[in-house]
C-alpha positions as CSV (number, residue, x, y, z in Angstrom):
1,X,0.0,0.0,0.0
2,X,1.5,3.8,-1.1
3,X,1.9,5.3,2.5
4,X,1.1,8.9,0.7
5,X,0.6,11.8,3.9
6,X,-1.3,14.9,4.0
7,X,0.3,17.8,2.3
8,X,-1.0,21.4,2.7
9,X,-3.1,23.1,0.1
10,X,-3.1,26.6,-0.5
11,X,-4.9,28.6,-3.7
12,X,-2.8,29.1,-7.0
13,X,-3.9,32.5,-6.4
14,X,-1.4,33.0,-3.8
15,X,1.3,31.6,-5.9
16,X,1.0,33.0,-9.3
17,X,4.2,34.2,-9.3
18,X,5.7,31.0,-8.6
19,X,8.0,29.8,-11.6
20,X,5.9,26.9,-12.5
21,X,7.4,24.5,-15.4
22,X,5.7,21.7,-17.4
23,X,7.3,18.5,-18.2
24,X,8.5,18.0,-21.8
25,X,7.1,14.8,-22.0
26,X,3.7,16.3,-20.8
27,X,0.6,15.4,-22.9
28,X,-2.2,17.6,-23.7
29,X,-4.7,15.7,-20.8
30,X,-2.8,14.8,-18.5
31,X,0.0,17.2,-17.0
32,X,1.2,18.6,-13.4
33,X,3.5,21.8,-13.3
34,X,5.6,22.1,-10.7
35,X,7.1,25.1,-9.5
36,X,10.0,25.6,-6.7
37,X,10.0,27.6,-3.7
38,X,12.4,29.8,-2.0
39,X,10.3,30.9,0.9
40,X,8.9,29.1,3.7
41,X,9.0,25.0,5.1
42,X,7.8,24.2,1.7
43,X,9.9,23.5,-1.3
44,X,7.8,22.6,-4.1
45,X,4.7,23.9,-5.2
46,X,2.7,21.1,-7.6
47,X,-0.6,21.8,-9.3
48,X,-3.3,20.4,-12.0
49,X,-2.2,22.1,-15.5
50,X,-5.8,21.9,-16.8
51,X,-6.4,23.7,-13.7
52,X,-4.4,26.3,-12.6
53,X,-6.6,28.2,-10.7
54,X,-7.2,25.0,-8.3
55,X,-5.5,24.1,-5.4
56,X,-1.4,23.4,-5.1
57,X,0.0,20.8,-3.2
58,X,3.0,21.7,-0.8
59,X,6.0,19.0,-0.7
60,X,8.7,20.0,1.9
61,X,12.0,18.9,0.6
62,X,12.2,15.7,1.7
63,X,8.3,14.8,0.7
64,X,9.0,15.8,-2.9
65,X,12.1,13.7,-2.9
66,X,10.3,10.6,-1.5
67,X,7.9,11.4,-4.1
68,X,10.1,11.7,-6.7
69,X,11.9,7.5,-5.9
70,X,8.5,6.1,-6.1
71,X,7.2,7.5,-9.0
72,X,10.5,6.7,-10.5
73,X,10.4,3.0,-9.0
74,X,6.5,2.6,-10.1
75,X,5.2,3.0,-6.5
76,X,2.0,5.0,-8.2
77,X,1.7,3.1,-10.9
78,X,-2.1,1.9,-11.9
79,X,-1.6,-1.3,-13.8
Protein backbone atom coordinates (compact mmCIF):
# COMPACT_ATOMS: atom_id res chain seq x y z
CA UNK A 1 0.00 0.00 0.00
CA UNK A 2 1.47 3.75 -1.14
CA UNK A 3 1.94 5.31 2.48
CA UNK A 4 1.10 8.92 0.73
CA UNK A 5 0.60 11.79 3.86
CA UNK A 6 -1.35 14.90 3.97
CA UNK A 7 0.34 17.76 2.28
CA UNK A 8 -1.01 21.40 2.70
CA UNK A 9 -3.07 23.09 0.12
CA UNK A 10 -3.15 26.60 -0.54
CA UNK A 11 -4.91 28.60 -3.68
CA UNK A 12 -2.76 29.14 -7.05
CA UNK A 13 -3.94 32.55 -6.40
CA UNK A 14 -1.38 33.01 -3.80
CA UNK A 15 1.35 31.56 -5.87
CA UNK A 16 0.95 33.05 -9.26
CA UNK A 17 4.17 34.21 -9.31
CA UNK A 18 5.66 30.96 -8.64
CA UNK A 19 7.98 29.84 -11.56
CA UNK A 20 5.92 26.87 -12.54
CA UNK A 21 7.38 24.54 -15.37
CA UNK A 22 5.73 21.73 -17.40
CA UNK A 23 7.30 18.53 -18.22
CA UNK A 24 8.53 18.05 -21.81
CA UNK A 25 7.13 14.85 -21.98
CA UNK A 26 3.67 16.30 -20.77
CA UNK A 27 0.60 15.40 -22.85
CA UNK A 28 -2.21 17.58 -23.68
CA UNK A 29 -4.70 15.65 -20.83
CA UNK A 30 -2.77 14.83 -18.46
CA UNK A 31 0.03 17.15 -16.98
CA UNK A 32 1.19 18.60 -13.40
CA UNK A 33 3.46 21.81 -13.35
CA UNK A 34 5.62 22.08 -10.66
CA UNK A 35 7.06 25.12 -9.50
CA UNK A 36 9.99 25.63 -6.71
CA UNK A 37 9.97 27.62 -3.73
CA UNK A 38 12.35 29.76 -1.96
CA UNK A 39 10.33 30.93 0.91
CA UNK A 40 8.93 29.14 3.69
CA UNK A 41 8.98 25.00 5.09
CA UNK A 42 7.79 24.19 1.75
CA UNK A 43 9.87 23.53 -1.26
CA UNK A 44 7.82 22.63 -4.14
CA UNK A 45 4.65 23.87 -5.18
CA UNK A 46 2.69 21.13 -7.64
CA UNK A 47 -0.64 21.82 -9.26
CA UNK A 48 -3.30 20.36 -11.95
CA UNK A 49 -2.22 22.13 -15.53
CA UNK A 50 -5.76 21.91 -16.81
CA UNK A 51 -6.39 23.74 -13.69
CA UNK A 52 -4.37 26.25 -12.56
CA UNK A 53 -6.63 28.24 -10.66
CA UNK A 54 -7.17 25.01 -8.29
CA UNK A 55 -5.52 24.10 -5.39
CA UNK A 56 -1.43 23.41 -5.13
CA UNK A 57 -0.03 20.85 -3.16
CA UNK A 58 2.99 21.69 -0.80
CA UNK A 59 5.99 19.03 -0.66
CA UNK A 60 8.70 20.04 1.93
CA UNK A 61 12.00 18.87 0.62
CA UNK A 62 12.24 15.74 1.70
CA UNK A 63 8.26 14.82 0.66
CA UNK A 64 9.05 15.78 -2.86
CA UNK A 65 12.13 13.71 -2.90
CA UNK A 66 10.31 10.60 -1.46
CA UNK A 67 7.93 11.42 -4.10
CA UNK A 68 10.14 11.68 -6.75
CA UNK A 69 11.90 7.54 -5.86
CA UNK A 70 8.53 6.15 -6.06
CA UNK A 71 7.22 7.51 -9.02
CA UNK A 72 10.48 6.67 -10.53
CA UNK A 73 10.36 3.04 -8.98
CA UNK A 74 6.47 2.64 -10.11
CA UNK A 75 5.17 2.98 -6.53
CA UNK A 76 2.03 4.97 -8.24
CA UNK A 77 1.67 3.13 -10.95
CA UNK A 78 -2.15 1.92 -11.92
CA UNK A 79 -1.61 -1.25 -13.79
Amino acid sequence: MNDIRNTPSVSAHSLADAPWRTSTRSQTSNCVEVAPLNAGPSAVALRDSKDRGGPVLLFNRAGWLGFITGAKKGQFDLN
